[in-house]
MIKOL-607840 format. One record per residue: residue in one letter; z, y, x of N, C-alpha, C in turn. Coordinates in steps of 0.05 Angstrom, whole numbers, plus 5000, padded with zeros to 4 digits. Each point is the difference from the previous one (the first is absolute). Example, Ala and Ser with C-alpha at 12.3 -4.5 7.8 and 13.67 -1.06 7.14 Angstrom:
2
R res   nw   nv   nu  caw  cav  cau   cw   cv   cu
R   A 5156 4886 5264 5000 5024 4982 5000 5024 5018
R   S 4986 5021 4993 5001 5024 5016 5014 5022 4985
end
This chain:
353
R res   nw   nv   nu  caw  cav  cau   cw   cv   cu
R   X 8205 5082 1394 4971 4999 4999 4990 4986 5026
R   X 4986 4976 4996 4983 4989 5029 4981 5021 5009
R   X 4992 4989 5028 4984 5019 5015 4968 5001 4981
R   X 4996 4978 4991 4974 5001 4993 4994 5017 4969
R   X 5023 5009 4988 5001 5012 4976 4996 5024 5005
R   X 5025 5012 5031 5009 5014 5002 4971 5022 5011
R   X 4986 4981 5018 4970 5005 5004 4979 5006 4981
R   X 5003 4990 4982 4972 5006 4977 5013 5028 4988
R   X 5027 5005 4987 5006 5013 4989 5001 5024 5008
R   X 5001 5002 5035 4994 5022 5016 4971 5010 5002
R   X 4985 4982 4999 4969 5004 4999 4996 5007 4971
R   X 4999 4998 4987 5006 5010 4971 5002 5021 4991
R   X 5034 5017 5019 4994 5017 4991 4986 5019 5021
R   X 4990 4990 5023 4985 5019 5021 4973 5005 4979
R   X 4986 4980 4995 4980 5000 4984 4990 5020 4975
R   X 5032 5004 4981 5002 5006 4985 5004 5033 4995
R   X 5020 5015 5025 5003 5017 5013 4974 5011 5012
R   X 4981 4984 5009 4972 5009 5019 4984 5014 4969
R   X 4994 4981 4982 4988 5004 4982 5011 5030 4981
R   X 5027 5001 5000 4994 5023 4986 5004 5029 5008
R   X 4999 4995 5035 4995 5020 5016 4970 5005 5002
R   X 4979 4979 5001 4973 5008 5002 4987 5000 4979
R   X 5015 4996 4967 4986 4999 4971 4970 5000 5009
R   X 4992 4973 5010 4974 4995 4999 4978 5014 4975
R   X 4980 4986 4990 4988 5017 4982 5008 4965 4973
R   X 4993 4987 5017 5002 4969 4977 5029 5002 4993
R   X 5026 5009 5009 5023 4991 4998 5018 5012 4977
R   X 4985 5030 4989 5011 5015 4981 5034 5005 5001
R   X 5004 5000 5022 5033 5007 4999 5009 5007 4988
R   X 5009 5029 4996 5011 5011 4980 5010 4991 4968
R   X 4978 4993 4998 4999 4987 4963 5015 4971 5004
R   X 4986 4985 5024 5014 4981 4997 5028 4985 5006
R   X 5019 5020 5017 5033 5003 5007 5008 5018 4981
R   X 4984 5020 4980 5016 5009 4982 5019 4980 4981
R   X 4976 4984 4986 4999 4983 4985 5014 4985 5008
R   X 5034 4987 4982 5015 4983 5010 4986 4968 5002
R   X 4981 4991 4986 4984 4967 5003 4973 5013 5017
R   X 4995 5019 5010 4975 4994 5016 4966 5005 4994
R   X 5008 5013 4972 4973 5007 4987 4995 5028 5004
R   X 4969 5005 4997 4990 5030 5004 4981 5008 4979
R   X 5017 5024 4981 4975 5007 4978 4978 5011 5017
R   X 5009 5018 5030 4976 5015 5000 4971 4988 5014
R   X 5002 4977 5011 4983 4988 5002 4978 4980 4978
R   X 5007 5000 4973 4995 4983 4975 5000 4971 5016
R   X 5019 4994 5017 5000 4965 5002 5032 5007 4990
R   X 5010 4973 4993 5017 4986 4997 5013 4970 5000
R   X 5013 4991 5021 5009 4973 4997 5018 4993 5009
R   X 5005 4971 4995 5019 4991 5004 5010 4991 5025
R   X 5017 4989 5011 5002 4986 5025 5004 5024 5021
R   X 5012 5019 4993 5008 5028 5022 5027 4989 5007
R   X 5011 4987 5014 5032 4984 5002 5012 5019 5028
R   X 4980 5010 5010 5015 5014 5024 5009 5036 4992
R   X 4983 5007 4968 5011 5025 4990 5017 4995 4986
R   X 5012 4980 4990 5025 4996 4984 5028 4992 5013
R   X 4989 4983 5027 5020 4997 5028 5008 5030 5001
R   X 4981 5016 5014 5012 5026 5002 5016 5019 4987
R   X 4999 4986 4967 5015 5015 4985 5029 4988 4991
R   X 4997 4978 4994 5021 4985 4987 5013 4971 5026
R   X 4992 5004 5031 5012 4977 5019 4987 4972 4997
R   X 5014 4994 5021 4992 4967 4998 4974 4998 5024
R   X 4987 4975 5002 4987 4988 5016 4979 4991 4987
R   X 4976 4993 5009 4982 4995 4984 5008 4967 4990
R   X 5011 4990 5015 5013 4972 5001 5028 4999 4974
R   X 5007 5019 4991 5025 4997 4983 4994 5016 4967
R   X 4969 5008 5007 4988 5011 4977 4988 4966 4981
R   X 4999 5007 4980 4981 4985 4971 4979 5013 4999
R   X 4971 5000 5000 4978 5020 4997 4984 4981 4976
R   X 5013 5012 4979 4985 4997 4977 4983 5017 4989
R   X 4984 5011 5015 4977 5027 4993 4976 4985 4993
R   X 4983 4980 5012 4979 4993 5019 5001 4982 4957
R   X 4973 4992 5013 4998 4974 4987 4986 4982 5016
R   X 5020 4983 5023 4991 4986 5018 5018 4976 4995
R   X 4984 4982 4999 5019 4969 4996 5027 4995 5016
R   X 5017 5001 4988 5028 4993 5026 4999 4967 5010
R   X 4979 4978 5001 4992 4987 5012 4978 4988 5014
R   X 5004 5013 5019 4966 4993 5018 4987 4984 5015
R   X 4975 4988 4993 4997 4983 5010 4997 4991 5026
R   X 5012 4983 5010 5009 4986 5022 4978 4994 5017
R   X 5009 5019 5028 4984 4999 5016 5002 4983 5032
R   X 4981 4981 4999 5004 4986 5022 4972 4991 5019
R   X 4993 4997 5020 4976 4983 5004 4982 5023 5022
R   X 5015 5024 5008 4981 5021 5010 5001 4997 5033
R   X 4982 4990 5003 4996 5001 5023 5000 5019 5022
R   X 5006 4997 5023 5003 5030 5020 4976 5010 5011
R   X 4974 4988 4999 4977 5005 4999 4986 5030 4973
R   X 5009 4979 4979 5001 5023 4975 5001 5032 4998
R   X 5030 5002 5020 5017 5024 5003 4975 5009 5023
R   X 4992 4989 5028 4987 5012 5019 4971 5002 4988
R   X 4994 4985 4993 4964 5001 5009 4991 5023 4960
R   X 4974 5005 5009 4992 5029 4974 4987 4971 4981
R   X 5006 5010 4974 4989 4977 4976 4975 4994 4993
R   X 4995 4976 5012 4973 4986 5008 4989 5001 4958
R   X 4978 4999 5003 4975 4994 4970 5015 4976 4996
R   X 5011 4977 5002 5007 4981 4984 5019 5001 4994
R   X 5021 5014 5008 5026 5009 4990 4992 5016 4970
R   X 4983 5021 5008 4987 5011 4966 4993 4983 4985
R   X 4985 4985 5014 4986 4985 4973 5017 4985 4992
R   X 5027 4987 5013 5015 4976 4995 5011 5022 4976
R   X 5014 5027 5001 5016 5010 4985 4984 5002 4975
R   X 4974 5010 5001 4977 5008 4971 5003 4978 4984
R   X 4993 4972 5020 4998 4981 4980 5018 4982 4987
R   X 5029 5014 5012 5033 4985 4984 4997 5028 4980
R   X 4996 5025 4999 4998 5018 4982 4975 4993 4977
R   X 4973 4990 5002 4986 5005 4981 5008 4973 4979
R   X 5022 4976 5022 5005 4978 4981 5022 5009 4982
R   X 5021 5016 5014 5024 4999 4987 4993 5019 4970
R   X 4992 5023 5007 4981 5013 4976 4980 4988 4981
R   X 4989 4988 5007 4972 4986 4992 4982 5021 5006
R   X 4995 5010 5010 4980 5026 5013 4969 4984 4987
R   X 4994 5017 4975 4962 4983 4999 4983 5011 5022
R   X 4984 4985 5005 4982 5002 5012 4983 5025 5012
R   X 5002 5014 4970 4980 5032 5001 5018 5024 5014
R   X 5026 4993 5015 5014 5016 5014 5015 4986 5026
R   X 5007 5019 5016 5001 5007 5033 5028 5008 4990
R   X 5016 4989 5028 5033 5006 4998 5006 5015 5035
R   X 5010 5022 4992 5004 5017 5034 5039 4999 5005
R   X 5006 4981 5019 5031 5011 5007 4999 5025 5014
R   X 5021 5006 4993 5006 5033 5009 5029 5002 5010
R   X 5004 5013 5017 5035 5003 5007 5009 5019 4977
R   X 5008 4983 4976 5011 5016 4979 4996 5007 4992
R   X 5000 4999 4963 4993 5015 4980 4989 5029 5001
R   X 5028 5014 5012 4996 5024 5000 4980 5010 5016
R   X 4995 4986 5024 4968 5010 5001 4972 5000 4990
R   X 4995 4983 4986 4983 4995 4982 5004 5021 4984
R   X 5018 5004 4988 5007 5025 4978 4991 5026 5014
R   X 4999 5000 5021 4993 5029 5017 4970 4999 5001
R   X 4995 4983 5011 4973 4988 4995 4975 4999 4980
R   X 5012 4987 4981 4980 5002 4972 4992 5033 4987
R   X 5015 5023 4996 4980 5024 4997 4972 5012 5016
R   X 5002 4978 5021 4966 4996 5017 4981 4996 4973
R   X 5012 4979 4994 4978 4976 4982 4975 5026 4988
R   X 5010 5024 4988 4979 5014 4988 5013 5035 5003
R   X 4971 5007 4994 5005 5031 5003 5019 5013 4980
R   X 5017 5016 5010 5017 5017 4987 4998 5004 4970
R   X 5026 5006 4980 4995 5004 4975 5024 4990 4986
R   X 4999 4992 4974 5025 4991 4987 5007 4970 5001
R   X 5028 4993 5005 5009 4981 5001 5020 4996 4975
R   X 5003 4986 4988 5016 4989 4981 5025 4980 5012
R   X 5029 5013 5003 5015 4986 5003 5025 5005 4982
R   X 5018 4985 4989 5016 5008 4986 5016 5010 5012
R   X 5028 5020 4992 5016 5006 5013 5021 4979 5006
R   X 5015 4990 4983 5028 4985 5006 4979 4971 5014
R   X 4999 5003 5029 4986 4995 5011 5003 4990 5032
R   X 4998 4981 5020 5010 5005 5031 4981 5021 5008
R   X 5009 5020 5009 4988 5018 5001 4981 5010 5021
R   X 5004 4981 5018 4977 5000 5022 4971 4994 4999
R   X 4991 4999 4973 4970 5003 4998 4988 5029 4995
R   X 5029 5012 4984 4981 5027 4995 5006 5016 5017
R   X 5012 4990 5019 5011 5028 5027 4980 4985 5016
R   X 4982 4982 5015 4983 4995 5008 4973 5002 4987
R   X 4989 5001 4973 4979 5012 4990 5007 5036 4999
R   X 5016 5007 4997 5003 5033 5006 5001 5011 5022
R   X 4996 4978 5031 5004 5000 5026 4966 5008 5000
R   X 4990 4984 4985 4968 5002 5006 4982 5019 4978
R   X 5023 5012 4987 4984 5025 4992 4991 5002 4969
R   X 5019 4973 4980 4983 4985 4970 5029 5024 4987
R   X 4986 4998 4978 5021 5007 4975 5013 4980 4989
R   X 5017 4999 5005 5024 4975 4986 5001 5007 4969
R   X 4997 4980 4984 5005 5010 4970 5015 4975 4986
R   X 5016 5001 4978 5021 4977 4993 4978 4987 4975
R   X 4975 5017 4989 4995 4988 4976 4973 5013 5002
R   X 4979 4994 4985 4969 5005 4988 4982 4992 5021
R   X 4983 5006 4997 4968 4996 5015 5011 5010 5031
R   X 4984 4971 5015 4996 5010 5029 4994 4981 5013
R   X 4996 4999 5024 4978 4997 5013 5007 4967 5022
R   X 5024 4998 5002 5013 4979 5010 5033 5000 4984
R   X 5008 4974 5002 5023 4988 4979 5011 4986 5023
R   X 5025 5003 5000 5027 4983 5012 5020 4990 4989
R   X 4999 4987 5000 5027 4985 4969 5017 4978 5037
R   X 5032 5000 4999 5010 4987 5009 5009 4974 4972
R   X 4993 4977 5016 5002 4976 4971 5016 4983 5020
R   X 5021 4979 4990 5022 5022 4984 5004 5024 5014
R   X 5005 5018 4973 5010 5027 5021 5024 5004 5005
R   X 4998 5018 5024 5036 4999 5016 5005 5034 4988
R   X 5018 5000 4979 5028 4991 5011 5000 4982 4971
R   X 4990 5000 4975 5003 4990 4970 4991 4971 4990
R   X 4977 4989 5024 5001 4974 4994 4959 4998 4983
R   X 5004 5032 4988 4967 5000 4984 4987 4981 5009
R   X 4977 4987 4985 4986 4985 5003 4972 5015 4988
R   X 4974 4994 5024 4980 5019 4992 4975 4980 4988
R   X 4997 5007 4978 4976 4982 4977 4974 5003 5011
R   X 4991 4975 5011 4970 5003 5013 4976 5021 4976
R   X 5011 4991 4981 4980 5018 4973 5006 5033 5012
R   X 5015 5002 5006 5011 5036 5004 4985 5008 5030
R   X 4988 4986 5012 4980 5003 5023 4983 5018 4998
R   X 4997 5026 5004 4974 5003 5004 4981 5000 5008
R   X 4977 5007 4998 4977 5001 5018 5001 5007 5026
R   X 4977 4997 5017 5012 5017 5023 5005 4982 5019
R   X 5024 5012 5028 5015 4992 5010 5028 4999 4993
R   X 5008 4975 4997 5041 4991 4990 5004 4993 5027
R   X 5031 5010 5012 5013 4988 5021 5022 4995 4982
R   X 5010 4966 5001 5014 4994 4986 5029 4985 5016
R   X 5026 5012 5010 5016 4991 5020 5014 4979 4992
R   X 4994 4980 5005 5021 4972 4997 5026 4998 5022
R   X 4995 5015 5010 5033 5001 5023 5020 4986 4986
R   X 5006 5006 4966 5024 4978 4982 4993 4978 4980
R   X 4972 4990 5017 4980 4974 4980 5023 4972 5009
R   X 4994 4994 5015 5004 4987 5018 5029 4970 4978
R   X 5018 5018 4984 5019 4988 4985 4990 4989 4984
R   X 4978 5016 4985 4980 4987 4983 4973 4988 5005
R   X 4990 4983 5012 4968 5005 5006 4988 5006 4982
R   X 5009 4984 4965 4975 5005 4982 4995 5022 4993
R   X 5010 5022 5007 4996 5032 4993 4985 5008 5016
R   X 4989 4990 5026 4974 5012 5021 4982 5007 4985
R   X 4987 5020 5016 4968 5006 4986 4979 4991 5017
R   X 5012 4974 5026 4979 4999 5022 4973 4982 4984
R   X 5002 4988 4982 4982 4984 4982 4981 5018 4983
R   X 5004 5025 5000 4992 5015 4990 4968 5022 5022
R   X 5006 4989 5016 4982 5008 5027 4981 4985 4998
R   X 4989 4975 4983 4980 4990 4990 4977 5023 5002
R   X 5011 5017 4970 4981 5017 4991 5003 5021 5004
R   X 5016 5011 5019 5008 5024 5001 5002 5009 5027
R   X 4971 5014 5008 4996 5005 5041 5020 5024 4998
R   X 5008 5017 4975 5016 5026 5011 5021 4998 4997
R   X 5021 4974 4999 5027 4998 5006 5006 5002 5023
R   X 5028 4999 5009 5009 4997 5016 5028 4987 4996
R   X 5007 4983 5012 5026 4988 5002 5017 5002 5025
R   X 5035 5007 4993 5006 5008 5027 5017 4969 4997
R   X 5015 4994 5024 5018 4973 4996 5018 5016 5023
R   X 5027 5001 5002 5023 5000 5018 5017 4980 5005
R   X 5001 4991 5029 5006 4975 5009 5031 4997 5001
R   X 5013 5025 5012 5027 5004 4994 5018 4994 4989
R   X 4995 5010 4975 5018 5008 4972 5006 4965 4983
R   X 4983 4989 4998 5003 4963 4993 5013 4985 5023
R   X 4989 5009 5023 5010 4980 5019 5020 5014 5015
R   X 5009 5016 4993 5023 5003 5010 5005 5021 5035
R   X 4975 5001 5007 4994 5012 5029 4980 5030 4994
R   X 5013 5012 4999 4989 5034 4992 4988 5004 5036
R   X 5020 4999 5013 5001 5008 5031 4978 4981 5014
R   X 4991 4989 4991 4974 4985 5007 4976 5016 5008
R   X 5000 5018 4971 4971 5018 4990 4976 4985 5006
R   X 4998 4988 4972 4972 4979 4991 4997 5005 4979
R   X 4975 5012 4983 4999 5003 4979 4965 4983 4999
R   X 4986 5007 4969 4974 4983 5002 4982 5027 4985
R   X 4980 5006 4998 4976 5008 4987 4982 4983 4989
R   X 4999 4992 4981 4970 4987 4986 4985 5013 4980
R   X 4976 5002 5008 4984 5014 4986 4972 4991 5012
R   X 4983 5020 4986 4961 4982 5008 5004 4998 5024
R   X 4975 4990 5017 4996 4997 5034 4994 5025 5004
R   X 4984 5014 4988 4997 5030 5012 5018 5010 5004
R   X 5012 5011 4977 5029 5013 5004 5016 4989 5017
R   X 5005 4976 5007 5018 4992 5019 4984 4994 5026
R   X 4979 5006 5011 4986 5001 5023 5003 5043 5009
R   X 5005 5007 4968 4999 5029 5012 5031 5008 5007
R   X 5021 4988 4989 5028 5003 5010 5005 4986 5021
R   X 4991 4978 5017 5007 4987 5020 4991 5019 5019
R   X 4969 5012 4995 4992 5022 5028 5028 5024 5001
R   X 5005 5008 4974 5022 5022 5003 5023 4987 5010
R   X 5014 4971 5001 5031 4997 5006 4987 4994 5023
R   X 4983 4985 5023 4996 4998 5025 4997 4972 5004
R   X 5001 4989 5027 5006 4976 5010 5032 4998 5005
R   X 5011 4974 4992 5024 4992 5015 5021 5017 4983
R   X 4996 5004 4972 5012 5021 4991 5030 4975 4984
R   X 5003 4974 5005 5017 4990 4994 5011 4980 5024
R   X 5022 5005 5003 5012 4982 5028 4998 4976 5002
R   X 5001 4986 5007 4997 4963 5006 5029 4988 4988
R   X 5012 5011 5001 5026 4984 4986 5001 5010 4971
R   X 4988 5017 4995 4995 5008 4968 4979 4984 4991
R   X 4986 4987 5009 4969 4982 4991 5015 4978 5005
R   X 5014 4986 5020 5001 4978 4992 5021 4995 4987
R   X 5027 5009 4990 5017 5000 4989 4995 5008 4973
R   X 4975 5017 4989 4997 4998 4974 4982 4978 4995
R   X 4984 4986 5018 4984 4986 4989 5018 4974 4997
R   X 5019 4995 5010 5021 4970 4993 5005 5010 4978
R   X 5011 5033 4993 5016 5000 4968 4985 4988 4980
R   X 4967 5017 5006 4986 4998 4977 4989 4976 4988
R   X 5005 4978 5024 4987 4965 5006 5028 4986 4996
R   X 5018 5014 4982 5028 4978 4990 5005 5017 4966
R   X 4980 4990 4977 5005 5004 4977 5024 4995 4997
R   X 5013 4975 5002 5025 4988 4992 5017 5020 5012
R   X 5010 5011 5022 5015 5015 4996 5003 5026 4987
R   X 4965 5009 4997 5006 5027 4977 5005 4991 4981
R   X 4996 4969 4985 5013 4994 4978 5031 5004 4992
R   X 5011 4992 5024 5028 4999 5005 5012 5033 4992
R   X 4987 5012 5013 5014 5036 5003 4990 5007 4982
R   X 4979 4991 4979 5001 5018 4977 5019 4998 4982
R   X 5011 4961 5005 5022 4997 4980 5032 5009 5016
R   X 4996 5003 5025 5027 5014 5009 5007 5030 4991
R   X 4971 5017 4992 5013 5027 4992 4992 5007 4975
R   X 4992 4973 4989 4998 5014 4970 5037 4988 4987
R   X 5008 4981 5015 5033 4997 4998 5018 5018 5006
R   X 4994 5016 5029 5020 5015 5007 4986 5030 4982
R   X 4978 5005 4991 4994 5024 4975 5009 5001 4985
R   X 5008 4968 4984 5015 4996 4971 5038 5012 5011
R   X 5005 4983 5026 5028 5005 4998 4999 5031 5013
R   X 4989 5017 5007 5004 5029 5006 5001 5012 4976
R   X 4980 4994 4979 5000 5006 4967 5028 5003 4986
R   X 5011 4978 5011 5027 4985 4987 5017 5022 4999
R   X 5006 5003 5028 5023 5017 5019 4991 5022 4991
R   X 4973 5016 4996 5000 5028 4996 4995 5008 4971
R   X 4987 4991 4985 4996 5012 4977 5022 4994 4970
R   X 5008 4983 5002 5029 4997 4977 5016 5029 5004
R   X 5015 5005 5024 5013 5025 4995 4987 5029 5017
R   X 4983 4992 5017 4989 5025 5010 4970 5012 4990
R   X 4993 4983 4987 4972 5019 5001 4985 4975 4981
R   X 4971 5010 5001 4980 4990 4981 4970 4990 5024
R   X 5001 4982 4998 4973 4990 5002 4976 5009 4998
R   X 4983 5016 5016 4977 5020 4999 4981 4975 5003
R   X 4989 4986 5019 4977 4977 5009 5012 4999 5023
R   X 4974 4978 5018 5003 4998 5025 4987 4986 4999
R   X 4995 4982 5028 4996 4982 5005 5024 4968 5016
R   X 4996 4987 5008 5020 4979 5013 5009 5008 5039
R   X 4986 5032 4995 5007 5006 5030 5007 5026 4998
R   X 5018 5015 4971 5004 5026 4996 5003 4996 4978
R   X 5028 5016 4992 5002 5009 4962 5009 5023 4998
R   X 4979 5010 4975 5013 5025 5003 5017 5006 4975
R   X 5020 5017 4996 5013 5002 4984 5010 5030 4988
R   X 5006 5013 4982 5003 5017 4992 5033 5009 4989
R   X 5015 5025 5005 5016 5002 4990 5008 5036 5006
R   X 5022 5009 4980 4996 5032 4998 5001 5009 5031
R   X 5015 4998 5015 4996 5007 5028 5000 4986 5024
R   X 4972 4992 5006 4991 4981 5020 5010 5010 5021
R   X 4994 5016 5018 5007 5016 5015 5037 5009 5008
R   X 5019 4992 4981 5027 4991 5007 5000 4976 5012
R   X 4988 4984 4989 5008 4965 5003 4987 4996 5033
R   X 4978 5012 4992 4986 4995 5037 5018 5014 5015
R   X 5014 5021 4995 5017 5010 5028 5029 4988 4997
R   X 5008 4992 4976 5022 4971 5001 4993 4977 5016
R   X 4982 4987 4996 4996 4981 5011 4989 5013 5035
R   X 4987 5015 5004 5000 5007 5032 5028 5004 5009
R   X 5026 5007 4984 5022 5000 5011 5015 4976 5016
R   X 4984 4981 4976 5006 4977 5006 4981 4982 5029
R   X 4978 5015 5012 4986 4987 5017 4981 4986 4974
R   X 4986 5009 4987 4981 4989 4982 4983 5014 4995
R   X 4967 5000 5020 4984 5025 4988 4978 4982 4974
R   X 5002 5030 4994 4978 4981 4969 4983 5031 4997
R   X 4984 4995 4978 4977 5019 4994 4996 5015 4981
R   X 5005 5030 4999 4999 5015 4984 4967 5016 4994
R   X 4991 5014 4979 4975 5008 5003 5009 5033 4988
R   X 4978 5019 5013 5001 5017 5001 4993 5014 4969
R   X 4981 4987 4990 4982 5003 4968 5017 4985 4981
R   X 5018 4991 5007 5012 4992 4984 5034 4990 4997
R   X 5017 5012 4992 5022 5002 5013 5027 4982 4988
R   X 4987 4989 4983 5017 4972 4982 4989 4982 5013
R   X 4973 4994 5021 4995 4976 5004 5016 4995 5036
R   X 5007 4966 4997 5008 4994 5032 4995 4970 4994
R   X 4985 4993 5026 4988 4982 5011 5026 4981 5017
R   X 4996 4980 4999 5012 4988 5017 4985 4973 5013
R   X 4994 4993 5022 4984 4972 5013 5019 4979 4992
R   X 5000 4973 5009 5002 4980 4995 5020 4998 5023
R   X 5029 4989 4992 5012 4989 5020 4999 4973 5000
R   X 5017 4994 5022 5005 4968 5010 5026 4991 4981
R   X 5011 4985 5004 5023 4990 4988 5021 5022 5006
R   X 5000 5000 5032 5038 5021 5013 4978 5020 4993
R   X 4975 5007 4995 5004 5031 4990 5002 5011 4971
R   X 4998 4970 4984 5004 5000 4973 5042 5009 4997
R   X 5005 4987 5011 5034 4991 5005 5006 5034 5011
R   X 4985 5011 5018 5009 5033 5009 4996 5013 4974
R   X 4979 4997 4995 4985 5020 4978 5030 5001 4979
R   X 5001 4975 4983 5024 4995 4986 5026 5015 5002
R   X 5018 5000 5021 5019 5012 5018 4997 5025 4992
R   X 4975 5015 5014 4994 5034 5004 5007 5008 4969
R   X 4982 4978 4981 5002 5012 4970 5023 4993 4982
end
C-alpha cells in the first residue's frame, strides 16, 4: 500500500470510528452499521450510495468497489477551464446569471418562471414544505423517499392516494421509471422532481409553467452529468415562489466552481446529446446481461433499471461479495435496482453473475 492510500484509509477509519462513538443526531448509527448495504428503516430515509457500510461489512476499498446503487451517470462531464480565482474569490451576480441563463436555454424555461440554483436537490426537497401551511401531502409510496421524510419534518400528513392539499409525483420516478401524466395534476400546488428528466427532455413539465403559477419543477445536475459531488441542483417555479426560496437558501448558497462548471455543461447541447445516446446503449446492454437468466425487467430509466426476481435481497449480497453494491428496497422485496455501468463495469457485473 503507498503512503498516500495508506493515509486516506487511516483517516477513514479515524473518521469513521469518531462517528460512531459520538452517534451524532444526523448520523443514525445504529440502524445504519446494522444493515449490511447501509440503509436505515428507523429513520424512513433510504438510499443508495452507502459504500463505506458495505466496506465495513464485506472488505475492500472504496477504489476496488463497483457502486451500482446511485443512479448517477458513470460518465461525467469533463471538466476543464476553472480558474484559481474561481476557487478563491465568493460568486460574483454574473456568475448566477451566466448559470440561470445556460439553464433557462438548455430547459427552455418560458418566460412566466424564475430558475433558483441550489447546492443540491436534496435541499430544495428540505426546503419546499415552506411553500404552504401544514396538511396533506400526496406522495406515492414506491417512491425516493426523501420528500415524505422532509414534508413529515415539517409537520404534513404524508398520504399515497385521495384528496390533499399539495402533490409530489417524482417523473420519471426512481426506482420504476413511472412517468407522471400532466392530466393527473392537480389543482393546487405540484412539486414535480425531474432529477431522471434529463435522458428524456420531451417528458418535462417545464412548458407546462406557462399556465401553471403552482408548479414546481425540481432539475438535479448530478445524476445526467455525471458529478453528484458537485451539489447543483435547479428550482423553477413562479418569481414569487422562487424570490421566497432564495430568502430561505441565503446568499452564496452555491460555490463558484459549481456555477461555472454547470453553466459550460448546460451551454454544450451536443454533448448531452452524446450521453443520452451513451446510456441508453449501455441500459440496453445491462438489460442483456441481466434479465434473460436472472430476473425480469420492472422500468427504469437510461440511468437505473430496475428489475424484479423471487429473492432480490440474495443477489444484492452475492454481488456485494463480489465488490458490487446495488439497490435493494425495503417495501418491496423482489425489487433491485441497479445504475448504469461503464463498459469494465459492464465486463465486472458479467463475471460476478
Amino acid at each position: 500500500m503507498n503512503n498516500s492510500l495508506s493515509f486516506r484509509t487511516g483517516v477513514n477509519n479515524l473518521v469513521v470510528g469518531a462517528l460512531i462513538a459520538r452517534k451524532p443526531a444526523w448520523f443514525d448509527g445504529e440502524n445504519m452499521w446494522k444493515d449490511p448495504m447501509g440503509r436505515s428503516s428507523a429513520s424512513g430515509r433510504d438510499h443508495g450510495g452507502r459504500l463505506d457500510a458495505a466496506i465495513q461489512k464485506y472488505g475492500g476499498t472504496r477504489e476496488t468497489w463497483l457502486d451500482l446503487s446511485t443512479g448517477i451517470a458513470p460518465f461525467p462531464y469533463p471538466i476543464s477551464g476553472i480558474s484559481p480565482e474561481i476557487w478563491q474569490a465568493l460568486p460574483d451576480e454574473a456568475a448566477f446569471e451566466r448559470l440561470i441563463a445556460a439553464a433557462r436555454a438548455f430547459w427552455d424555461v418560458p418566460d412566466q418562471a424564475d430558475i433558483l440554483p441550489v447546492p443540491g436537490a436534496s435541499l430544495a426537497i428540505a426546503q419546499l414544505p415552506r411553500l404552504a401551511k401544514p396538511g396533506r401531502v400526496r406522495i406515492v409510496q414506491d417512491t425516493y423517499n426523501e420528500h415524505a421524510a422532509a414534508f413529515r419534518a415539517h409537520g404534513w400528513q404524508v398520504v399515497p392516494e385521495g384528496p390533499a392539499d399539495v402533490q409530489v409525483d417524482v417523473h420519471p420516478n426512481n426506482p420504476n421509471g413511472r412517468v407522471c401524466d400532466p392530466a393527473t395534476l392537480a389543482s393546487g400546488l405540484c412539486i414535480v422532481d425531474e432529477s431522471f428528466c434529463d435522458t428524456d427532455p420531451t417528458l418535462s413539465h417545464v412548458p407546462h409553467l406557462v399556465n401553471r403559477p403552482d408548479l414546481v419543477v425540481l432539475k438535479s445536475f448530478g445524476k445526467f452529468w455525471g458529478l453528484a459531488g458537485l451539489r447543483l441542483g435547479f428550482i423553477i417555479a413562479s418569481p414569487d415562489r422562487i424570490r421566497q426560496l432564495a430568502d430561505w437558501v441565503g446568499p452564496w448558497a452555491v460555490s463558484g466552481p459549481a456555477l461555472a462548471i454547470g453553466a459550460n455543461a448546460l451551454s454544450d447541447p451536443a454533448w448531452a446529446a452524446e450521453q443520452r445516446s451513451r446510456l441508453a446503449q449501455n441500459a440496453a446492454a445491462l438489460d442483456a446481461l441481466v434479465v434473460p437468466k436472472h430476473a425480469r425487467l420492472v422500468g427504469g430509466t437510461s440511468l437505473f433499471r430496475l428489475y424484479e426476481l423471487d429473492d432480490a435481497a440474495r443477489l444484492e449480497t452475492h454481488l456485494a461479495q463480489h465488490h458490487i453494491l446495488t439497490r435493494c428496497f425495503p417495501y418491496n422485496p423482489r425489487w433491485i435496482r441497479l445504475g448504469i455501468p461503464d463498459a469494465t463495469g459492464l465486463k465486472r457485473l458479467e463475471d460476478a453473475l
